[in-house]
Backbone as CSV, one residue per row, in Angstrom:
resi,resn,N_x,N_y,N_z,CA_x,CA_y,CA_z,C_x,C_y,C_z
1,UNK,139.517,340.500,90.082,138.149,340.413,89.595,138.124,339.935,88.140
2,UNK,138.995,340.464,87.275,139.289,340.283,85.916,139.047,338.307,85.939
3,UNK,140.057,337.517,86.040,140.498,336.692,86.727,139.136,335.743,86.742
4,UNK,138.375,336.686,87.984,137.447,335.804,88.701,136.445,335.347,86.798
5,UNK,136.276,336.944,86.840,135.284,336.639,85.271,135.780,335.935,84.620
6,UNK,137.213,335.427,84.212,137.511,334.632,83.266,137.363,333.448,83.067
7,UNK,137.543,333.177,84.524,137.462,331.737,85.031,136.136,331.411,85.226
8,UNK,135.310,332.373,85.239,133.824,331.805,85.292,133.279,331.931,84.153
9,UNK,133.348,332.493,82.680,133.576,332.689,81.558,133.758,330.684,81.254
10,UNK,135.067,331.115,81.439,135.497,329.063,80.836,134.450,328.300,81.637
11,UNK,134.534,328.504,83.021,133.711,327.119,83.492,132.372,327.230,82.718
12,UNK,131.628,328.422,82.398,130.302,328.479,82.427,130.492,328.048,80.436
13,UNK,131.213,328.144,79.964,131.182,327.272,78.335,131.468,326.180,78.557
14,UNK,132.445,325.581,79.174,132.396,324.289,79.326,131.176,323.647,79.912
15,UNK,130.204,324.253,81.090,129.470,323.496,81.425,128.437,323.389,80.207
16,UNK,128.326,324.584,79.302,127.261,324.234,78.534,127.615,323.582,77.120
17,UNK,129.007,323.774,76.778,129.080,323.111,75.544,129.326,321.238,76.020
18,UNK,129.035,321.145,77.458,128.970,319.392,77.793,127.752,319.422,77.807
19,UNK,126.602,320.102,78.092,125.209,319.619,77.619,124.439,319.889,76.698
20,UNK,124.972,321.217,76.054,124.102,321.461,74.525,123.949,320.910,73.844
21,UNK,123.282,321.148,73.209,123.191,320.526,71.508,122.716,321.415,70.497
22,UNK,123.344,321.652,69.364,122.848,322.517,68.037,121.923,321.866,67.917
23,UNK,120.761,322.471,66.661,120.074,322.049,65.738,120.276,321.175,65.113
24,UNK,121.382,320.694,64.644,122.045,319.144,63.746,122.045,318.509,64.610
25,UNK,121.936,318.731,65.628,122.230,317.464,66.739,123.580,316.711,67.531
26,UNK,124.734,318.104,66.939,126.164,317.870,67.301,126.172,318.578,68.601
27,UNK,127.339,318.460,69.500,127.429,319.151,70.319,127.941,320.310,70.459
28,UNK,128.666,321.538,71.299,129.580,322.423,70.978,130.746,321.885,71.248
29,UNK,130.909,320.723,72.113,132.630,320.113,72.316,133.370,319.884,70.944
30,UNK,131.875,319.869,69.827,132.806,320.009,68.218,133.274,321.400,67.842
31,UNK,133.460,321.733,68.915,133.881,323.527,68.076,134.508,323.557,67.664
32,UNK,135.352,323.969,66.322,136.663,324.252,65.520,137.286,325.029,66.539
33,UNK,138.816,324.157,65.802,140.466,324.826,67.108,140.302,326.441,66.369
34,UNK,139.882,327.147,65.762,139.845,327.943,65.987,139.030,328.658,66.637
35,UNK,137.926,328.357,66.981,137.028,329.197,67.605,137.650,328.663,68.800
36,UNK,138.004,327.804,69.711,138.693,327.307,70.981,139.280,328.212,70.954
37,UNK,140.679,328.653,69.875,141.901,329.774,70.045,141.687,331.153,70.093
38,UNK,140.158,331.563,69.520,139.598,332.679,69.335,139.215,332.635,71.000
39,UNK,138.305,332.052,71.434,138.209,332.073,73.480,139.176,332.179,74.142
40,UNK,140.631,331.126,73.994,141.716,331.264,74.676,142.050,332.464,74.532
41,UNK,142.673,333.488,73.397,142.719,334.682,73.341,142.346,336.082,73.948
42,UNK,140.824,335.565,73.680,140.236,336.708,74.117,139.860,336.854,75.947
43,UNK,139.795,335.424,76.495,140.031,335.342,78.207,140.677,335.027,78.408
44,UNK,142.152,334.815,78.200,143.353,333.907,79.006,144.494,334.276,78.568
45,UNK,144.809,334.168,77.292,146.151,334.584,76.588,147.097,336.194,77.282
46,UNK,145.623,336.994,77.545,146.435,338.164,77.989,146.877,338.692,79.345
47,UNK,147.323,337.216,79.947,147.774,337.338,81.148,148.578,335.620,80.882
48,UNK,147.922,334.641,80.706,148.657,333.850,80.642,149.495,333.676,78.911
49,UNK,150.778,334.132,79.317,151.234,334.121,77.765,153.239,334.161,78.084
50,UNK,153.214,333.885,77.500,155.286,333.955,77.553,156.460,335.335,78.553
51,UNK,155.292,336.227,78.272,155.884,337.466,78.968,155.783,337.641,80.168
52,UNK,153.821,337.468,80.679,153.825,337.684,81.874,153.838,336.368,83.060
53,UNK,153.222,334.911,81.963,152.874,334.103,83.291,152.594,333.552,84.235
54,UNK,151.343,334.844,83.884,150.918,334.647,85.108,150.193,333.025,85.777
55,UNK,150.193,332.761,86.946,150.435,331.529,87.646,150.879,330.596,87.265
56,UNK,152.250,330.913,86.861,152.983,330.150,85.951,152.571,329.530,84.913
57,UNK,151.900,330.133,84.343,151.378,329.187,83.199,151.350,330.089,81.618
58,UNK,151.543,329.475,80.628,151.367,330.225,79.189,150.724,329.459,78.205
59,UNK,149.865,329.935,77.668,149.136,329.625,76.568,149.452,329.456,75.343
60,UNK,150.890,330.034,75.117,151.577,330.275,74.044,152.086,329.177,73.161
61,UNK,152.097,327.806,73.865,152.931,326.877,73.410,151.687,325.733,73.592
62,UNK,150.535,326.159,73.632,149.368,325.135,73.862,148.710,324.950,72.472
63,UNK,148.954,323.544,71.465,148.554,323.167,70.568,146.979,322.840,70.714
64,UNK,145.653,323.387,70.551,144.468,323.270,70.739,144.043,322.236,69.582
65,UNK,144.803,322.075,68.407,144.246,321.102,67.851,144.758,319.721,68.437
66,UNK,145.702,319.476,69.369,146.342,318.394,69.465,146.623,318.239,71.422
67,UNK,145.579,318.823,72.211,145.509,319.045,73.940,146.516,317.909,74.034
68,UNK,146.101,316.903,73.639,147.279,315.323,74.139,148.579,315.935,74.490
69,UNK,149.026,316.660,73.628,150.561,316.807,74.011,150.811,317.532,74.746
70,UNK,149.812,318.505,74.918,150.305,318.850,76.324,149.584,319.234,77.609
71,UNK,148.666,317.629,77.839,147.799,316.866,78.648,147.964,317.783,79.902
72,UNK,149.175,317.852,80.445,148.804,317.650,82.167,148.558,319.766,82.303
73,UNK,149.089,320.024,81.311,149.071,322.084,81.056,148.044,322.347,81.150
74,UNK,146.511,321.528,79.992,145.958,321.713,80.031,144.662,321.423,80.664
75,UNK,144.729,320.346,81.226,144.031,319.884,82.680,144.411,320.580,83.364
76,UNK,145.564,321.210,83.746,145.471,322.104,85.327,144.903,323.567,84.885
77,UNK,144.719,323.829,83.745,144.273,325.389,83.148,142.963,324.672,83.504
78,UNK,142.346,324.195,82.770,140.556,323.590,83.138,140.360,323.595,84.213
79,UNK,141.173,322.737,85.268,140.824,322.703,86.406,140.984,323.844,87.606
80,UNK,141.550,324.918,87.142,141.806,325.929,87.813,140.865,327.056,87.530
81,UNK,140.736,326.767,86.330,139.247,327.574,85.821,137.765,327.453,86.612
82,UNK,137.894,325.812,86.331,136.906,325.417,87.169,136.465,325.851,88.755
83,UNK,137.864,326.049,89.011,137.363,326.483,90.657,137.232,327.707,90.936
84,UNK,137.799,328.272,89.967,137.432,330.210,89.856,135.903,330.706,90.639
């Protein structure tokens, strides 16, 4: 259940930080890598992380200012979220 919320947690920010808009007129896809690392943390890190792994996956080694490098980790975390 944990899980289920998390994953519906991410999908449901992603769907809205792709259509919002602040008051300035920016979107939320500008969010500072820290507030990204502050979310990863607080829904994901404590299951997906170096120790436990869970579905094989860890968060631990995921550069948020720089996703490119490690493209295909973090497309399958999104996309697994997504289907939560």
């Amino acid at each position: 259940m944990k899980r289920f919320v998390a994953g519906v947690a991410f999908s449901a920010l992603a769907i809205v930080s792709a259509s919002a808009q602040t008051a300035n007129g920016t979107t939320p896809l500008n969010m500072p890598v820290a507030a990204q690392q502050a979310l990863v943390n607080k829904y994901c890190a404590g299951c997906h992380n170096d120790k436990l792994k869970s579905g094989g996956f860890s968060w631990s080694k995921i550069d948020l200012a720089h996703p490119d490098q490690q493209a295909e980790q973090v497309e399958r975390s999104s996309v697994k979220s997504a289907r939560a």
